[in-house]
C-alpha positions in Angstrom: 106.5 86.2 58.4 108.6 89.3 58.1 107.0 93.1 59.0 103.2 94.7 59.0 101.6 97.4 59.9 98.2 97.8 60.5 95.7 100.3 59.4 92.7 100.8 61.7 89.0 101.6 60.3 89.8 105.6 61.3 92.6 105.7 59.0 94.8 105.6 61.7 98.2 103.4 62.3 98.9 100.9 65.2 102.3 102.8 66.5 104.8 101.4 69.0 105.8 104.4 71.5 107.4 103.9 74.7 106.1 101.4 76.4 102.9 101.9 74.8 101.0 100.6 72.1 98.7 104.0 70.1 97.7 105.1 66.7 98.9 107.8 65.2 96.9 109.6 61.8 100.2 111.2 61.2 102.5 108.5 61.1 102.2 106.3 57.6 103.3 103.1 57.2 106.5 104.5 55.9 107.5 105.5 59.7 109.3 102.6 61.8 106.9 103.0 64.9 104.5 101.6 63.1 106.0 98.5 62.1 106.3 94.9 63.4 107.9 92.0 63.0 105.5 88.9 62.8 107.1 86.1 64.9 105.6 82.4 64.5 105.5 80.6 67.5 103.5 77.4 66.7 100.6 78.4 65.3 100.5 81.7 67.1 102.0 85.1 66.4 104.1 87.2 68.3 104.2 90.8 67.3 107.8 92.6 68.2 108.3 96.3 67.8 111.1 98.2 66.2 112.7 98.7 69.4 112.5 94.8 70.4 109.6 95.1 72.6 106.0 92.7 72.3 103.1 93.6 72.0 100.4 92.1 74.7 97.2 91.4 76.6 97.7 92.0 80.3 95.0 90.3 82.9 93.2 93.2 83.0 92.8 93.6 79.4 94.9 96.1 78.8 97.2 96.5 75.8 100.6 97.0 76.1 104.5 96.4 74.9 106.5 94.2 77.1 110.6 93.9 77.1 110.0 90.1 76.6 107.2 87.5 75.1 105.1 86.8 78.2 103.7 83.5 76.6 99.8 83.9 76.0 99.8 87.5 76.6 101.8 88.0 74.0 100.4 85.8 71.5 98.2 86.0 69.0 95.9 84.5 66.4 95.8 86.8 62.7 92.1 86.3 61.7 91.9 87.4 57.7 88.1 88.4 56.6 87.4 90.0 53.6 90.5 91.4 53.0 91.3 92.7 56.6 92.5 91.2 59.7 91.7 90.6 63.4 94.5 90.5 65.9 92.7 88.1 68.7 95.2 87.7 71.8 94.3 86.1 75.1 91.3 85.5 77.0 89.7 85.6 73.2 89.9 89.6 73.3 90.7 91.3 69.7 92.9 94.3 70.2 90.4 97.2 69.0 90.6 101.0 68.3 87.4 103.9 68.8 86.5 106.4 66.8 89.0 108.7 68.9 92.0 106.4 68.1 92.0 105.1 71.5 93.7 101.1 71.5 92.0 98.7 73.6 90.5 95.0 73.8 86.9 94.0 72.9 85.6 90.5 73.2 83.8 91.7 70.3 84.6 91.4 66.6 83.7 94.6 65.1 84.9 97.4 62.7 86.7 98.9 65.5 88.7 95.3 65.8 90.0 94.9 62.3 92.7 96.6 60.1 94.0 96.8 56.7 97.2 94.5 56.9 100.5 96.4 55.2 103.3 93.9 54.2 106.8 95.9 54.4 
């Protein structure tokens, strides 16, 4: 499906750091951290980092990049609504940023859970 990055409500872009998953207001679509490479895997999404890593849901809700696809924590369903997108992953949880540019899940779908969707 090729590479995306996503632009929260704030303005701010999902970033791949580390071993973390953050947003950054400085960092434009136009910088590598913030791109990822949709996988499909059946119906489901995988989304890998530039540096190889996944991006997932860990049992205690927690977002963060793993060196390897740990199967439902590491997929995801792309919801398209009005022109944005959801990124629900497992336990139903939609991976969400505040107002601070904090990244987090919510079982909720709100504002803070959907983002402007950037083909690269």
């Amino acid at each position: 499906m090729g590479n995306r990055a996503f632009k929260a409500h704030n303005g701010h872009y999902l970033s791949a750091e580390h071993d973390h998953v953050k947003t950054h207001h400085s960092h434009g679509h136009h910088d590598h951290h913030t791109h990822f490479h949709i996988e499909n895997h059946g119906g489901k999404v995988a989304l890998r980092t530039h540096c190889g890593k996944y991006v997932s849901i860990g049992d205690h809700k927690q977002v963060y990049l793993s060196h390897h696809l740990h199967g439902d924590h590491s997929l995801f369903h792309l919801e398209h609504h009005h022109g944005k997108v959801s990124i629900k992953g497992h336990h139903h949880h939609y991976i969400s940023v505040d107002h601070h540019g904090h990244v987090s899940t919510s079982h909720h779908h709100d504002h803070h859970a959907t983002f402007d969707e950037i083909v690269i």
